[in-house]
mmCIF file as gemmi writes it, N, C-alpha and C atoms, coordinates in Angstrom:
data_model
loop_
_atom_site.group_PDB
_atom_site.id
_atom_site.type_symbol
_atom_site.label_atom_id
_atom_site.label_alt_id
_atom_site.label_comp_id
_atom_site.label_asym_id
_atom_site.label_entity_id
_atom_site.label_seq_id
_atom_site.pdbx_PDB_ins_code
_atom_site.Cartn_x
_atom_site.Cartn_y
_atom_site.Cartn_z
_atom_site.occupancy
_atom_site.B_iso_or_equiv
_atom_site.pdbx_formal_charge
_atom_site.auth_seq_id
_atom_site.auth_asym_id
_atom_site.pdbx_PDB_model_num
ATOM 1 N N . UNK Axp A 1 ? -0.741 11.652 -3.938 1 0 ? 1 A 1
ATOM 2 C CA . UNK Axp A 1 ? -1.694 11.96 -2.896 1 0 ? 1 A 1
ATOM 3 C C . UNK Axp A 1 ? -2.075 10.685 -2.139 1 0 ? 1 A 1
ATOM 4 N N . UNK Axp A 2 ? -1.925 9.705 -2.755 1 0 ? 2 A 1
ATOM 5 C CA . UNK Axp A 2 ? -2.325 8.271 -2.103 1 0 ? 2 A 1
ATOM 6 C C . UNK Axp A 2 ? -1.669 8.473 -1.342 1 0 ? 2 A 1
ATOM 7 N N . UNK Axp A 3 ? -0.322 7.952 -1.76 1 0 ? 3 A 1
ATOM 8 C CA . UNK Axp A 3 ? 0.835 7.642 -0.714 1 0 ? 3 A 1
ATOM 9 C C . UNK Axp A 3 ? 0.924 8.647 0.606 1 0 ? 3 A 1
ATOM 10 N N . UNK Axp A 4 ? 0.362 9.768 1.033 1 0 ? 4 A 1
ATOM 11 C CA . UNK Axp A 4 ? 0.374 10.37 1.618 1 0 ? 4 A 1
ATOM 12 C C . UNK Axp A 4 ? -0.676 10.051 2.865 1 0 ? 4 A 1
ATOM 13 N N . UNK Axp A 5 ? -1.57 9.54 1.89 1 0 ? 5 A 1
ATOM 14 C CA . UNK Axp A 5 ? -2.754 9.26 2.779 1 0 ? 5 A 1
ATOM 15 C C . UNK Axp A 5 ? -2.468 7.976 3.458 1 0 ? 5 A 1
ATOM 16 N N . UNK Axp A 6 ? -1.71 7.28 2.896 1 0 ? 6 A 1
ATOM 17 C CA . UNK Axp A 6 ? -1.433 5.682 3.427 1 0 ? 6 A 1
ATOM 18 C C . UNK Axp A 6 ? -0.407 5.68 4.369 1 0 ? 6 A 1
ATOM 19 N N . UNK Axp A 7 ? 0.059 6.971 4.503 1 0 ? 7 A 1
ATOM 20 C CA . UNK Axp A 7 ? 1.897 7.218 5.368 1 0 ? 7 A 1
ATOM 21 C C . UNK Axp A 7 ? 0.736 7.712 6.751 1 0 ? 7 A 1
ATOM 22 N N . UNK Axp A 8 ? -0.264 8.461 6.377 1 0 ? 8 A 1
ATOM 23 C CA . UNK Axp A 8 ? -1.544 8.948 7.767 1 0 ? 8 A 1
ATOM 24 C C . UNK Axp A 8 ? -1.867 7.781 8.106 1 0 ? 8 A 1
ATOM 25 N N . UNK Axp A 9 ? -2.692 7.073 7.8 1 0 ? 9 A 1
ATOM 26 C CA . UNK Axp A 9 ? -3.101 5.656 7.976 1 0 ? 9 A 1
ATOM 27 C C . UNK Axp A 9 ? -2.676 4.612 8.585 1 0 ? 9 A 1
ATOM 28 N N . UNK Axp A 10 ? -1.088 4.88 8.212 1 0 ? 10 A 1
ATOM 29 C CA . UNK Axp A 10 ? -0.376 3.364 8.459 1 0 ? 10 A 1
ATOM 30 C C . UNK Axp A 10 ? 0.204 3.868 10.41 1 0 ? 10 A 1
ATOM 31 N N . UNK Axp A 11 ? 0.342 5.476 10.309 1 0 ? 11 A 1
ATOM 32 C CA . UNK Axp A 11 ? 0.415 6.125 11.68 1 0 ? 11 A 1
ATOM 33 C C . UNK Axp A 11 ? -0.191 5.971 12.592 1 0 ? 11 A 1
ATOM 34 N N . UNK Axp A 12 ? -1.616 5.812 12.52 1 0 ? 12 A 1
ATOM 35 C CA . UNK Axp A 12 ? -2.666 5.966 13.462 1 0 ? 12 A 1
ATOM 36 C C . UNK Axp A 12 ? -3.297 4.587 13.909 1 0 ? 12 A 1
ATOM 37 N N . UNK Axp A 13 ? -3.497 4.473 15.338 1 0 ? 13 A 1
ATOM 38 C CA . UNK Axp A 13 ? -4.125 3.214 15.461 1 0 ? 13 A 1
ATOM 39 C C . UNK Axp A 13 ? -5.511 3.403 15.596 1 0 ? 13 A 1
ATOM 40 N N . UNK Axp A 14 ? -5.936 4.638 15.314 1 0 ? 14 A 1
ATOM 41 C CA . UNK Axp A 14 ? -7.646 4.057 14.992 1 0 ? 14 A 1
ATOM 42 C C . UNK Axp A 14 ? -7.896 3.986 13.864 1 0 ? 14 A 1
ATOM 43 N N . UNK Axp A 15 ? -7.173 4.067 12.961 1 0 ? 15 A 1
ATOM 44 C CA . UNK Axp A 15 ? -7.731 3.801 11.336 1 0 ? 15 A 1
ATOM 45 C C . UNK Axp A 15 ? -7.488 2.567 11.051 1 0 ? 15 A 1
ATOM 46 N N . UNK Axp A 16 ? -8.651 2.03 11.002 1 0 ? 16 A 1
ATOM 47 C CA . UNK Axp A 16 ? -8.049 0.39 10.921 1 0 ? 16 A 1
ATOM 48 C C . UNK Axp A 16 ? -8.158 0.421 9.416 1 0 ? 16 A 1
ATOM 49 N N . UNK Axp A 17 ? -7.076 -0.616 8.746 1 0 ? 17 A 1
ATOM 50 C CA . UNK Axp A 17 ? -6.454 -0.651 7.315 1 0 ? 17 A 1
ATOM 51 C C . UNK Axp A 17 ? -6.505 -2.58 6.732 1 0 ? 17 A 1
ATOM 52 N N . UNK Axp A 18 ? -6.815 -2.558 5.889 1 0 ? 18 A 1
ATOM 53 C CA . UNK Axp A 18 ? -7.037 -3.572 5.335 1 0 ? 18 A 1
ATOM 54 C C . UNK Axp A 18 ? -5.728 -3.937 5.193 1 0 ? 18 A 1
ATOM 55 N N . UNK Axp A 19 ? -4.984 -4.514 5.251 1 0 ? 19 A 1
ATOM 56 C CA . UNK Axp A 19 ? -3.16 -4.892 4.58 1 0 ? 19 A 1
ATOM 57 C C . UNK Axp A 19 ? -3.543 -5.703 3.3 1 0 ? 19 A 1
ATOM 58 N N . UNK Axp A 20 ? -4.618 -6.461 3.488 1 0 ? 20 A 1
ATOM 59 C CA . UNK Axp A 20 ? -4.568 -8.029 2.173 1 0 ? 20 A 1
ATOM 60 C C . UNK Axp A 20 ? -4.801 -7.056 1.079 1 0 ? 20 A 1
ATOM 61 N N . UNK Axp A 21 ? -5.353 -6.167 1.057 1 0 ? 21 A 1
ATOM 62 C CA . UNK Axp A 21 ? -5.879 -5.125 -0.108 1 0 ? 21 A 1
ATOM 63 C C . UNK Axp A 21 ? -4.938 -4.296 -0.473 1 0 ? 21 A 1
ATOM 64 N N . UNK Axp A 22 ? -3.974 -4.23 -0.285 1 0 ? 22 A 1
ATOM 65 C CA . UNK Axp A 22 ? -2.755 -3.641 -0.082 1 0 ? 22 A 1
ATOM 66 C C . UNK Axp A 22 ? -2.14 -4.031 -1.388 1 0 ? 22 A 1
ATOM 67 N N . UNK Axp A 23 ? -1.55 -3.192 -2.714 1 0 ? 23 A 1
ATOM 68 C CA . UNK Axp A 23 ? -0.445 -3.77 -3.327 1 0 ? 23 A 1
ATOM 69 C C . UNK Axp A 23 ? 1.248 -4.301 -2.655 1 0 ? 23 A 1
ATOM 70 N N . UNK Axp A 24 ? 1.638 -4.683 -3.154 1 0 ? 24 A 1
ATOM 71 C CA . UNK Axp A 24 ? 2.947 -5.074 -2.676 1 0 ? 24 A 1
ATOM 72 C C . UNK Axp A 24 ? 3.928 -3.681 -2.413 1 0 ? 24 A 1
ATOM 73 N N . UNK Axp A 25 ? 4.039 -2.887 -3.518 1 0 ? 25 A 1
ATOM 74 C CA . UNK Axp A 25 ? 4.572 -1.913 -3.425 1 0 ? 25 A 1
ATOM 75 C C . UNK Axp A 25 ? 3.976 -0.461 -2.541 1 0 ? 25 A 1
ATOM 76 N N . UNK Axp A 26 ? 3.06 -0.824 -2.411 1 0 ? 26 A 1
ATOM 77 C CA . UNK Axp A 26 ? 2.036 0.103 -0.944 1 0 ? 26 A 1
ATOM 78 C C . UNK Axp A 26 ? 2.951 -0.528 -0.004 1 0 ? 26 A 1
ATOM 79 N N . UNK Axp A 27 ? 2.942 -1.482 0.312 1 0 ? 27 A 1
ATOM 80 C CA . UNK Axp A 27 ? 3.266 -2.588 1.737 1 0 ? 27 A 1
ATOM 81 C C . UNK Axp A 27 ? 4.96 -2.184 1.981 1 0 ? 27 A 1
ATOM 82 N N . UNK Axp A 28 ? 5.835 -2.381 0.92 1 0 ? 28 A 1
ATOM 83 C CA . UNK Axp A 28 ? 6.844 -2.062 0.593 1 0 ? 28 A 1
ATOM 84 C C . UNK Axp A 28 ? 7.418 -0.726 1.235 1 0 ? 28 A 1
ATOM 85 N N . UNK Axp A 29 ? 6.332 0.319 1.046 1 0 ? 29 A 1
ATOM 86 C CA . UNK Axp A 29 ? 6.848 1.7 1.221 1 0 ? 29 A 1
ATOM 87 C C . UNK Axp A 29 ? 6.381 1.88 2.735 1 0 ? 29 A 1
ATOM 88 N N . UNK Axp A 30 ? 4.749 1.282 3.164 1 0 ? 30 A 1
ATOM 89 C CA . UNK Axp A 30 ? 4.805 1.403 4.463 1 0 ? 30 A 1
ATOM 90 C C . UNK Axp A 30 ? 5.644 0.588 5.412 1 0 ? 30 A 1
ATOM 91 N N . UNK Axp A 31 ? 6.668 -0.332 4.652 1 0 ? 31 A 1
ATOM 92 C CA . UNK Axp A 31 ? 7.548 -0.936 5.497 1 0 ? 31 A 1
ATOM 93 C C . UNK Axp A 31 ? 8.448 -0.081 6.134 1 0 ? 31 A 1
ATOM 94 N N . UNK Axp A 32 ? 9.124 0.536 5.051 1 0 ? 32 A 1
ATOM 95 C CA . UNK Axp A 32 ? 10.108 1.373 4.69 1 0 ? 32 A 1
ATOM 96 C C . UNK Axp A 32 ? 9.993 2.302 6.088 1 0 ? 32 A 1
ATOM 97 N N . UNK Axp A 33 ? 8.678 3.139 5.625 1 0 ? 33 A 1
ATOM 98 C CA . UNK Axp A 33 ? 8.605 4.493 6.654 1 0 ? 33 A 1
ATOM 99 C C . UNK Axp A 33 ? 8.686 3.83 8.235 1 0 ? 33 A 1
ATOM 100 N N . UNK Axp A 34 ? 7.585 2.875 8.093 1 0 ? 34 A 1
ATOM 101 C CA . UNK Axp A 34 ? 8.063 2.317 9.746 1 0 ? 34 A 1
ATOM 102 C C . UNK Axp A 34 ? 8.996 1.987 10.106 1 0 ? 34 A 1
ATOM 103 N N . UNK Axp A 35 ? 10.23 1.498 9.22 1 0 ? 35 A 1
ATOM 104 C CA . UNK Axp A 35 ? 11.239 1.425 9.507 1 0 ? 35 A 1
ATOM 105 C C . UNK Axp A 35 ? 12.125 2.306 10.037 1 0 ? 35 A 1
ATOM 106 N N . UNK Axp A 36 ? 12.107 3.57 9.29 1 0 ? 36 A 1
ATOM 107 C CA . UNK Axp A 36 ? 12.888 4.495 9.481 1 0 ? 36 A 1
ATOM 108 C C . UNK Axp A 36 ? 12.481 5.496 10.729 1 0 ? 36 A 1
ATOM 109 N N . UNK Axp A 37 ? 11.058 5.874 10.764 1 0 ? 37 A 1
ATOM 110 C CA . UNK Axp A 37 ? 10.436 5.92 12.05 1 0 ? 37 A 1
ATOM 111 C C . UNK Axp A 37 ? 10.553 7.658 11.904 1 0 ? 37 A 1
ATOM 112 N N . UNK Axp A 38 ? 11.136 8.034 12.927 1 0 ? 38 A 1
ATOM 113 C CA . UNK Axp A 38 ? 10.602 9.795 12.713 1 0 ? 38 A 1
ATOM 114 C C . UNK Axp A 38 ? 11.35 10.223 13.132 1 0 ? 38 A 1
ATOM 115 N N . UNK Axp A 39 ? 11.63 11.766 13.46 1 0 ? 39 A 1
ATOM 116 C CA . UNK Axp A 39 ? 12.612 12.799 13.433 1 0 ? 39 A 1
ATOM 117 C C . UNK Axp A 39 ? 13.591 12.447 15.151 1 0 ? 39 A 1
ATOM 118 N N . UNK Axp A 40 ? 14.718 12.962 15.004 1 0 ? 40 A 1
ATOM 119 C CA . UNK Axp A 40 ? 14.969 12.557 16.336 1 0 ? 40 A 1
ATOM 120 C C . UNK Axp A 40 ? 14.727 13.581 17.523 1 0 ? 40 A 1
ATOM 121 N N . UNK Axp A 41 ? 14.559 12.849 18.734 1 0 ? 41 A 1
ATOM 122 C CA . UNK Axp A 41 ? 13.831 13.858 20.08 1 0 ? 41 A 1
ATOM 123 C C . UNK Axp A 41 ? 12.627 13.434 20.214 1 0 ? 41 A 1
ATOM 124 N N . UNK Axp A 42 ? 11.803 12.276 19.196 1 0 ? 42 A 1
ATOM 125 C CA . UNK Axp A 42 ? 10.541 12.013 19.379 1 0 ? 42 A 1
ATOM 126 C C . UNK Axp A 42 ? 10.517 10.925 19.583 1 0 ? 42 A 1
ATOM 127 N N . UNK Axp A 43 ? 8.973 10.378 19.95 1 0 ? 43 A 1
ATOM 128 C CA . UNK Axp A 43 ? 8.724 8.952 20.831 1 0 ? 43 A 1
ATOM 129 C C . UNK Axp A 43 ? 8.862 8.028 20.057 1 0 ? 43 A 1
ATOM 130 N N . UNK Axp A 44 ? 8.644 8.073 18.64 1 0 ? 44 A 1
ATOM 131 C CA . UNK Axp A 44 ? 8.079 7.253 17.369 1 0 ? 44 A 1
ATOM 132 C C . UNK Axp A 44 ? 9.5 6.267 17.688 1 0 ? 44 A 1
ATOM 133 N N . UNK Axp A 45 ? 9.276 5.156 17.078 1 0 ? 45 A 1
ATOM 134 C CA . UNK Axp A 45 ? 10.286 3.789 16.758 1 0 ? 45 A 1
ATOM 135 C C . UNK Axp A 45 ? 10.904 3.842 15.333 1 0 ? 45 A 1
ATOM 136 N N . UNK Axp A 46 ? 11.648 3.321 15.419 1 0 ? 46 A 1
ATOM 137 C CA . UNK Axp A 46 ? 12.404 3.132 14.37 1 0 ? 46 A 1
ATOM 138 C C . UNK Axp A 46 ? 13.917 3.469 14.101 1 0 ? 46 A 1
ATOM 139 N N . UNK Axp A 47 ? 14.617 3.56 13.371 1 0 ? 47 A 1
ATOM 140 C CA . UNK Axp A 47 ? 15.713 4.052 13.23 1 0 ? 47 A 1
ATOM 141 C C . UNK Axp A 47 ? 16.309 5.305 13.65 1 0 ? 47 A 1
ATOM 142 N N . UNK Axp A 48 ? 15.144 6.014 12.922 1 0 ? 48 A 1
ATOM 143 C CA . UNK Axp A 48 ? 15.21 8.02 12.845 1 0 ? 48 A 1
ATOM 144 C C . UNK Axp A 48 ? 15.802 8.118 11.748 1 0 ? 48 A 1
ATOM 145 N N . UNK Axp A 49 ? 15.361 9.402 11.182 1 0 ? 49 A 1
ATOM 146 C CA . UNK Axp A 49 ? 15.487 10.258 9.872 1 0 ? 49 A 1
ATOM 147 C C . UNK Axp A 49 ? 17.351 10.454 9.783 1 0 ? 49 A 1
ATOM 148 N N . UNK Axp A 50 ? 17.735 10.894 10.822 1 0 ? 50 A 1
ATOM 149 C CA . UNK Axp A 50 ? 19.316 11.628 10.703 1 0 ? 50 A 1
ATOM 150 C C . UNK Axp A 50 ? 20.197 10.479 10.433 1 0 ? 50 A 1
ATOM 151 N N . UNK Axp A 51 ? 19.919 8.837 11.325 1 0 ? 51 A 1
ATOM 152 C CA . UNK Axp A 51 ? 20.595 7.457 11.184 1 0 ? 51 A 1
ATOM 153 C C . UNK Axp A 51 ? 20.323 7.13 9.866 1 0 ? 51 A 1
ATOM 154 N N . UNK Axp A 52 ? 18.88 7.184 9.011 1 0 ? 52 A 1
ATOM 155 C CA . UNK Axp A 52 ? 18.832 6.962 7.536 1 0 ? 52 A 1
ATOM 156 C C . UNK Axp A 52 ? 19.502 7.962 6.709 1 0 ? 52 A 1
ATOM 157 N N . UNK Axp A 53 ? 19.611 8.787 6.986 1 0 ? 53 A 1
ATOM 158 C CA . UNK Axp A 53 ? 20.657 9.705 5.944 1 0 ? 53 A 1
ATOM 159 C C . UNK Axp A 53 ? 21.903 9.362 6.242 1 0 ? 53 A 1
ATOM 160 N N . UNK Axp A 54 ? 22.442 9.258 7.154 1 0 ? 54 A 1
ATOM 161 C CA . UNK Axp A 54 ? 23.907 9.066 7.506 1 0 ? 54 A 1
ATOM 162 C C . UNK Axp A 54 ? 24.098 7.275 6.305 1 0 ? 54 A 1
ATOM 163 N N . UNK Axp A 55 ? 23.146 6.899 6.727 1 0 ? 55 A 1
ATOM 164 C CA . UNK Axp A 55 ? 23.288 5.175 5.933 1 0 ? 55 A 1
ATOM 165 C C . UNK Axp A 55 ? 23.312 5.753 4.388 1 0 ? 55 A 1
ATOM 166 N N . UNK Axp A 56 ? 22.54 6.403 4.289 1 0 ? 56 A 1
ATOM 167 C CA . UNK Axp A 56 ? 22.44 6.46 2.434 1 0 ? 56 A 1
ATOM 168 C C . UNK Axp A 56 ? 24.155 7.428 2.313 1 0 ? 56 A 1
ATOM 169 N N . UNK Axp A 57 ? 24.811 8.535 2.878 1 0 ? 57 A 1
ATOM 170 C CA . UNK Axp A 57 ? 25.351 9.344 2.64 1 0 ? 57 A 1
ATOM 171 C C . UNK Axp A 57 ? 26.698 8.031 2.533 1 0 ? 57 A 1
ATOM 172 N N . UNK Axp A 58 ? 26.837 7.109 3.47 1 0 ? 58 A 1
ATOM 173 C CA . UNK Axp A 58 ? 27.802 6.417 3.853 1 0 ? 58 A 1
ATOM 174 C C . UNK Axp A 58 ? 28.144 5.199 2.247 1 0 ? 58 A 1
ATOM 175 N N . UNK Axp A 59 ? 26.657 4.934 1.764 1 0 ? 59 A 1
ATOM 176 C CA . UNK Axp A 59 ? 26.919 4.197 0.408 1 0 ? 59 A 1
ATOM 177 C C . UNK Axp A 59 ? 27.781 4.842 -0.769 1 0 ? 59 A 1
């Protein structure tokens, strides 16, 4: 349930978020998602969902 709440959080720019309070492995995973970014057809940045599956399917 955390992690869920921290994937909302790390989305929104009015929730302002402490990072220093942050474990490593919190930081880790909100790297991750921003990385990969969101479904494709949408505004969001990042890679997209279909380019990260194709990468994992390709290992």
């Amino acid at each position: 349930m955390g992690s869920l709440f921290l994937r909302s959080c790390s989305s929104y720019s009015w929730f302002s978020l402490d990072i220093g309070e942050l474990t490593l492995s919190s930081k880790v995973y909100m790297m991750g998602l921003i990385f990969i970014g969101a479904a494709p057809g949408s505004t969001s940045d990042g890679i997209k969902i279909i380019t990260f599956v194709v990468i994992l399917l390709t290992l």
